[in-house]
C-alpha positions in Angstrom: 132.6 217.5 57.3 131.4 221.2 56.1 128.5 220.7 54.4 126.9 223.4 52.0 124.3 225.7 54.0 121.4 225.3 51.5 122.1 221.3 51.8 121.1 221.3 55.0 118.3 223.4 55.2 117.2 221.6 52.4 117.0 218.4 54.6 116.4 219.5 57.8 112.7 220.8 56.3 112.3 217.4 54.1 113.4 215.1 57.4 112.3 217.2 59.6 113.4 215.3 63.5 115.1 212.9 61.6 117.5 215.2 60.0 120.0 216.4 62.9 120.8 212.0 63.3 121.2 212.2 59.0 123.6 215.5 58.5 125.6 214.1 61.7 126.5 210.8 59.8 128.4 212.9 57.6 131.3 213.3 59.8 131.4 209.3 60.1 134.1 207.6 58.4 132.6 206.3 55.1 131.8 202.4 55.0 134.4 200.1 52.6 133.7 196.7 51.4 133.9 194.1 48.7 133.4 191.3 47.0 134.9 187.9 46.1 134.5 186.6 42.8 132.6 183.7 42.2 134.0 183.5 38.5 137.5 182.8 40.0 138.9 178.8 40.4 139.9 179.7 44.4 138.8 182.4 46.9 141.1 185.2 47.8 144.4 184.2 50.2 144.4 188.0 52.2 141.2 189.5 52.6 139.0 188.4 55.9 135.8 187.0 55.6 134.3 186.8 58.4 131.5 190.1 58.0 129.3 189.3 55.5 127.0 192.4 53.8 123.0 191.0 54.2 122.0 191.6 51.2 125.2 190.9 48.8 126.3 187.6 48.1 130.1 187.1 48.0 129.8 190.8 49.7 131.9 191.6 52.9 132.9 194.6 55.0 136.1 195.9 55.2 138.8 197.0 52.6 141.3 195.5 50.4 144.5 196.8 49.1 145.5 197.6 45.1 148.6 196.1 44.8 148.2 192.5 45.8 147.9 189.1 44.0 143.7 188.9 44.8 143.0 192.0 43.6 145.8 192.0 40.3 144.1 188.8 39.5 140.6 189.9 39.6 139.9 187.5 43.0 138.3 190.7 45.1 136.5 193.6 43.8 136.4 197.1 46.1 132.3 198.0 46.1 130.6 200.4 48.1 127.8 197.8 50.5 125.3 200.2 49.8 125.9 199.7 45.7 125.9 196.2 46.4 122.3 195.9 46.9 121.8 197.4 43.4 123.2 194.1 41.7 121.0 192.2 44.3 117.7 194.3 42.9 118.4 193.6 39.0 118.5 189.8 39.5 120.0 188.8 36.6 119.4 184.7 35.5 122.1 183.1 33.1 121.2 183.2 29.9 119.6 186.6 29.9 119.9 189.7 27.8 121.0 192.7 30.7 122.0 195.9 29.4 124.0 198.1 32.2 123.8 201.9 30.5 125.6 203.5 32.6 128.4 201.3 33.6 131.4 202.7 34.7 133.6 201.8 36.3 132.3 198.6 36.3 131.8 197.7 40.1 128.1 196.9 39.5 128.5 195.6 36.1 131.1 192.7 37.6 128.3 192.1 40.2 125.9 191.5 37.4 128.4 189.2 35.3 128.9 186.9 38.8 125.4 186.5 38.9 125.1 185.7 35.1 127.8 183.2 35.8 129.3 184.6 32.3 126.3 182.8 30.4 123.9 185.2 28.7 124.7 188.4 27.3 125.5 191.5 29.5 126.1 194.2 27.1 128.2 197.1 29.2 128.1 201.0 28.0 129.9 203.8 29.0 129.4 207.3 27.2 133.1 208.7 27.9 135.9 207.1 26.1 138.2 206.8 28.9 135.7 205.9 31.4 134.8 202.9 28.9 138.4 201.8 28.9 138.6 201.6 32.0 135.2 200.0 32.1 136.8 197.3 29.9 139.9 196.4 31.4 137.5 195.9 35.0 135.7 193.5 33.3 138.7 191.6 31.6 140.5 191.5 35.5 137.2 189.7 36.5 137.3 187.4 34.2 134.2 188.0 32.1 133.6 186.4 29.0 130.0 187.3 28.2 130.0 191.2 27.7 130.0 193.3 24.7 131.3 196.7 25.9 130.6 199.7 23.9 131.2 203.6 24.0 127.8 205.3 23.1 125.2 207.7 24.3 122.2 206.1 24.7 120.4 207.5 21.9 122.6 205.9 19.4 122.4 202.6 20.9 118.2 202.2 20.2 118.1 201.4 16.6 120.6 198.5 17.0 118.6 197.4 20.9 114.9 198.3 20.0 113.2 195.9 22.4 115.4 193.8 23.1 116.9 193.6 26.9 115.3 191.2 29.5 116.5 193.4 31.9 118.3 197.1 32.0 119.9 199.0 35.0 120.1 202.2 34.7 122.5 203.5 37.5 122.5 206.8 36.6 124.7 210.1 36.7 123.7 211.8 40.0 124.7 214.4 42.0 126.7 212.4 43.8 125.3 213.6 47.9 124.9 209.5 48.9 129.4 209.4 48.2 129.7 213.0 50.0 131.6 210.7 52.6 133.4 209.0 50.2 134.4 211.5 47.6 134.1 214.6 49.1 135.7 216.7 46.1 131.8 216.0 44.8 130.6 218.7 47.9 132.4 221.5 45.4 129.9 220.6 42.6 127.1 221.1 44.7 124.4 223.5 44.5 120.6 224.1 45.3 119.9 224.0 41.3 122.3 221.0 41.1 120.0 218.2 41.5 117.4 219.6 39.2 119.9 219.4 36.3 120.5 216.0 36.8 116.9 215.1 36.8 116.7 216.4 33.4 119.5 214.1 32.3 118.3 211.1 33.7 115.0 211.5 32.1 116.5 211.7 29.1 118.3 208.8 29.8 115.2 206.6 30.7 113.9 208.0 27.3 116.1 205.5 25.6 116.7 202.8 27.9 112.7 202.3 27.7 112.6 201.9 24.3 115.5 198.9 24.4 113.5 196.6 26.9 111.4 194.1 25.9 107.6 193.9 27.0 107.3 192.8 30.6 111.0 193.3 31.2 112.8 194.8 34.3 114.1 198.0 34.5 116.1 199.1 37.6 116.7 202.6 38.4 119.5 203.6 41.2 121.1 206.5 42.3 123.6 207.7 44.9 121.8 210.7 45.7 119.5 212.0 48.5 117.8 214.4 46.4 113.9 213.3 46.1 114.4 215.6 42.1 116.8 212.5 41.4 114.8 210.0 43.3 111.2 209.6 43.6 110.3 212.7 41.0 111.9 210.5 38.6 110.3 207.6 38.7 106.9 209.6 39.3 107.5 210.6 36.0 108.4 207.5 34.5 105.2 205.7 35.8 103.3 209.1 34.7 104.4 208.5 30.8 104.9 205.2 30.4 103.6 202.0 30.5 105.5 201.0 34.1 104.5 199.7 37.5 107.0 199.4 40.4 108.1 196.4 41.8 108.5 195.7 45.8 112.1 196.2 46.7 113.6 194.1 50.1 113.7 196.1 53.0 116.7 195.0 55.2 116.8 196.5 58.8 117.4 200.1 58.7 116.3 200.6 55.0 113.3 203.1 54.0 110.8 202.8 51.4 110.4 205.6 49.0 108.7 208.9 50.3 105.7 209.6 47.8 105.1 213.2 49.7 108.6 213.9 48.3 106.9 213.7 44.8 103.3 213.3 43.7 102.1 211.0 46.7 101.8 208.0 44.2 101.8 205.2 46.9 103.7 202.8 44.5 106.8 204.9 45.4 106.9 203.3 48.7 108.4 200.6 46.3 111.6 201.9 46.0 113.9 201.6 48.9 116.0 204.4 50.4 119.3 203.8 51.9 120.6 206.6 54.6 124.4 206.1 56.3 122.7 207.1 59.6 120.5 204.0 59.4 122.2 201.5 57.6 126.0 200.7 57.6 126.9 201.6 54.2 126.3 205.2 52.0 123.4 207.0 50.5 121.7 205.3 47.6 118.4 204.9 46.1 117.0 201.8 43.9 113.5 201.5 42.4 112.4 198.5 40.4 110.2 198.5 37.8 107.9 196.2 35.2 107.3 197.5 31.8 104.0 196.4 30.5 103.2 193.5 28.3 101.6 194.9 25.3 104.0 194.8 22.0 106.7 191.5 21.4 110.4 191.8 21.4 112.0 193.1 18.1 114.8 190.4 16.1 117.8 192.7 15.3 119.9 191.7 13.0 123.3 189.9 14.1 127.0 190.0 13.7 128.8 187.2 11.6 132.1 186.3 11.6 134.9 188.3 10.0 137.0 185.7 10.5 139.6 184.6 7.5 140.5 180.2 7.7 143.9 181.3 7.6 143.6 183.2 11.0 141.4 180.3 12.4 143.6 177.9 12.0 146.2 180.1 14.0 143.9 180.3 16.5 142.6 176.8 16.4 146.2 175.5 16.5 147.1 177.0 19.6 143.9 176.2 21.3 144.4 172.5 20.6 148.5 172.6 21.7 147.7 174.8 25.0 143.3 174.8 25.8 142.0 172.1 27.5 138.0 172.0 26.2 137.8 175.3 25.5 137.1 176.1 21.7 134.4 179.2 21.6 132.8 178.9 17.9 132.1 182.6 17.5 134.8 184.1 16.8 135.5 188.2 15.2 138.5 190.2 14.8 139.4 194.1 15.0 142.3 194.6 13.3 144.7 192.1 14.3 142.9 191.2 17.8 140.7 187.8 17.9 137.6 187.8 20.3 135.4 185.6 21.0 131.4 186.8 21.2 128.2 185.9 21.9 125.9 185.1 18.7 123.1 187.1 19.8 124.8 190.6 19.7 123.3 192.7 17.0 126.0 194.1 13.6 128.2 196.3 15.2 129.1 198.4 12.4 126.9 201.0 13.8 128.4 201.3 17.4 131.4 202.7 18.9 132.8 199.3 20.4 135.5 199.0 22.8 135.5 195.1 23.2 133.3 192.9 21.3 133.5 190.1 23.9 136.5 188.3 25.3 139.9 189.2 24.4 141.3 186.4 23.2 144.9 187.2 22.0 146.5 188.7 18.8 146.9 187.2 15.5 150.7 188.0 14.5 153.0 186.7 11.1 152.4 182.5 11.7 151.4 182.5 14.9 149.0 183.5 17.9 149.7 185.9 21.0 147.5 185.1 23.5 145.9 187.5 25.7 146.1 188.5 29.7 142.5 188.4 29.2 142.4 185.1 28.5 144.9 184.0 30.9 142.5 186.0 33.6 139.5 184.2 32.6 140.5 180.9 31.8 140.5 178.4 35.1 144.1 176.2 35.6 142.1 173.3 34.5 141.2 174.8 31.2 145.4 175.0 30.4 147.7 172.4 29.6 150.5 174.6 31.0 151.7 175.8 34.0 154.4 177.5 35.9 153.8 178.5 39.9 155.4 181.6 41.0 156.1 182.6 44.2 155.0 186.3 45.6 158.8 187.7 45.1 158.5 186.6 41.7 154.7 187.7 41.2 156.5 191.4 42.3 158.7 191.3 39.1 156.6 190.0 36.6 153.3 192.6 37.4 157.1 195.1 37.0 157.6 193.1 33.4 160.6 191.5 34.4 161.6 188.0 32.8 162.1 185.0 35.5 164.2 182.5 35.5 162.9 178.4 34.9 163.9 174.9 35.1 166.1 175.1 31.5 164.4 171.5 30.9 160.6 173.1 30.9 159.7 172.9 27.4 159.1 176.1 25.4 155.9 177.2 25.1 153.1 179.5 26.7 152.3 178.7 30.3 149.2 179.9 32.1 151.6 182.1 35.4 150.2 180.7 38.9 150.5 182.9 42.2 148.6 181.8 45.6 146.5 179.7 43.2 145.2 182.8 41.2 146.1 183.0 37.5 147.6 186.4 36.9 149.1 186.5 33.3 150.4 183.9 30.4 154.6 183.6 29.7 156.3 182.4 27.2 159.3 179.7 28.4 162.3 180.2 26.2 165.6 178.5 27.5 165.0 178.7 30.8 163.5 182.1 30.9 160.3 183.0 31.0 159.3 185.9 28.5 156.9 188.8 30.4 154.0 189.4 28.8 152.5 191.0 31.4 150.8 194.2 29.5 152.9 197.6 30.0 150.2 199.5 30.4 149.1 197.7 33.6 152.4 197.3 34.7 153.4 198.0 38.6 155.9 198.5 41.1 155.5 196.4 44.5 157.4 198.0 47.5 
């Protein structure tokens, strides 16, 4: 790989002997892996799982195709192992309040809903519109039921979040050196001045994600960058201004601490941990972990209500008793003519740019309800009255939106679609055929 010259006199006087072993790594094939997903009724059918990543549970080495039943049905996940460990660092308990600012496209935000186990609130922003769709429909293939996903900068999102998080990661816009490998488009961005201009986003960043975490909360602060302007002057800074200490992060074999001399020599950098592709078997990241002090007392915000007309309830409540098995979420909102389900602790969201309140749970047409592929995604067999098993050939053609043919005796209804196991959509069973409702915008072609 042709790295930029200033790049690598940059490292070769910050490594110093180390550096020759570092820039060499670069023209190493970059490291793949993922995850399985705990969320899910039954593990994935294709994907070997015999190399597990140290320090990711459900994580494993190697890669896993687009167009197959695990991943359309949200079974696997594609993650970097290095951005594994960054899930692993925030810790997130169910029944927290975990805030991921800067989430797209949602690779550690699924991480942090599987350790969650959906219960809590993880609230998932991304500050481009099309970045946060696609944040969205990530988290609806996954399954998730417990996040509020929203479209804002982070200085809009304060007033509504003032104090509030248990816990906040902050995986922040980089310059991108740690996925050089990976990506390496992200070389032509480059330059000396590059990293600096980051550094001044990300602070401004940290500006507001401090203000939304409540006393004695966790902040966690990662990057996929080498640069020590992104890296430890950061979080110098942050301890230098605010009320902050840094927590001990694991060191797994190969891993660094942070390098205070590449700052202010503030020994609690050594904290932070440092991942390098020459010494671990993943890409470049960095991930400090942080306490906010105790002084002050969370702030009450004031909470949505329902929207929700009887008339629309019932429709909802009606299907829910013909097709659900035990599952009847109380909190319920619409936009427009979509019904969701959310959490009760999410603050009014008349003030926020809101790309999915919570989870998807169908649309409310003339009479009757639509049920969503969300739904269908998230809802375990067990938790539908209604089946039908499709084979692979016939998985092909419905993710194309063909119809299938059924037994003409199979009643009409909705029916939860089962492939390998793995719920992949809802149909509708009219006179032997079942309708696709698979969503066009999703649809594919299986060669």
């Amino acid at each position: 790989m042709k790295l930029p010259k200033e790049f690598c006199q940059k490292y070769q006087k910050l490594m110093g002997d180390h550096a020759e072993a570092f820039l060499k790594s670069f023209d190493r094939e970059p490291t793949q892996g993922f995850r399985i997903n705990p969320l899910k009724a039954h593990t994935p059918i294709e994907e070997k799982l015999d190399d597990p990543i140290p320090w990711a549970k459900w994580g494993y080495y190697g890669k896993v195709r687009g167009r197959t039943v695990d991943h359309q049905s949200g079974a696997v996940y594609d993650q970097e192992p290095s951005a594994m460990y960054v899930g692993t660092v925030v810790d997130p308990k169910p029944g927290e309040k975990v805030l991921d600012l800067c989430a797209a496209p949602g690779s550690k935000t699924t991480y942090l809903a599987s350790l969650m186990n959906n219960q809590g609130l993880l609230v998932a922003n991304e500050i481009i519109p099309k970045r946060a769709k696609v944040l969205a429909s990530n988290l609806e293939r996954f399954g998730v039921t417990n996040a509020l996903t929203l479209n804002e900068p982070p200085h809009k999102m304060t007033k509504s979040f003032k104090r509030y998080f248990d816990k906040i990661l902050v995986d922040a816009p980089c310059s991108g050196e740690g996925m050089f490998r990976k990506n390496p488009e992200a070389i032509k961005y480059w330059s000396l001045d590059y990293p600096k201009k980051c550094a001044e986003r990300q602070r401004k960043i940290l500006n507001q994600a401090v203000k939304m975490l409540k006393p004695g909360g966790t902040l966690v602060y990662s990057t996929c960058t080498f640069a020590p302007e992104e890296d430890e002057q950061v979080i110098a800074w942050l301890l230098d201004n605010y009320d902050f200490k840094t927590v001990p992060v694991k060191k797994y074999p190969g891993m660094l601490g942070g390098q205070p001399q590449w700052a202010n020599h503030n020994p609690e950098l050594k904290n932070a941990v440092r991942i390098f592709p020459n010494r671990v078997k993943g890409e470049g990241h960095f991930i400090a972990k942080l306490q906010k002090g105790t002084q002050g007392s969370p702030k009450k915000i004031k909470t949505q209500r329902s929207n929700v007309p009887h008339r629309d309830r019932d429709l909802w409540n009606q299907f829910a008793k013909k097709d659900l098995v035990d599952f009847q979420p109380k909190n319920l909102i619409e936009f427009g003519r979509q019904l969701y389900a959310y959490n009760p602790d999410i603050p009014n969201l008349k003030k926020l740019q809101v790309v999915s309140p919570g989870l998807h749970l169908g649309t409310l047409k003339k009479n009757r309800f639509e049920p969503s592929y969300a739904l269908a995604l998230a809802l375990h067999p067990d938790q539908v009255k209604h089946h039908v098993t499709i084979s692979i050939d016939e998985w092909k053609k419905y993710v194309h939106g063909d119809t299938l043919p059924v037994d003409p005796k199979l009643p009409k209804g909705w029916y939860q679609l089962i492939c390998w196991k793995q719920p992949i959509a809802f149909g509708k069973v009219v006179q032997g055929t079942i309708k696709n409702f698979f969503p066009k915008g999703l649809r594919f072609l299986v060669r």
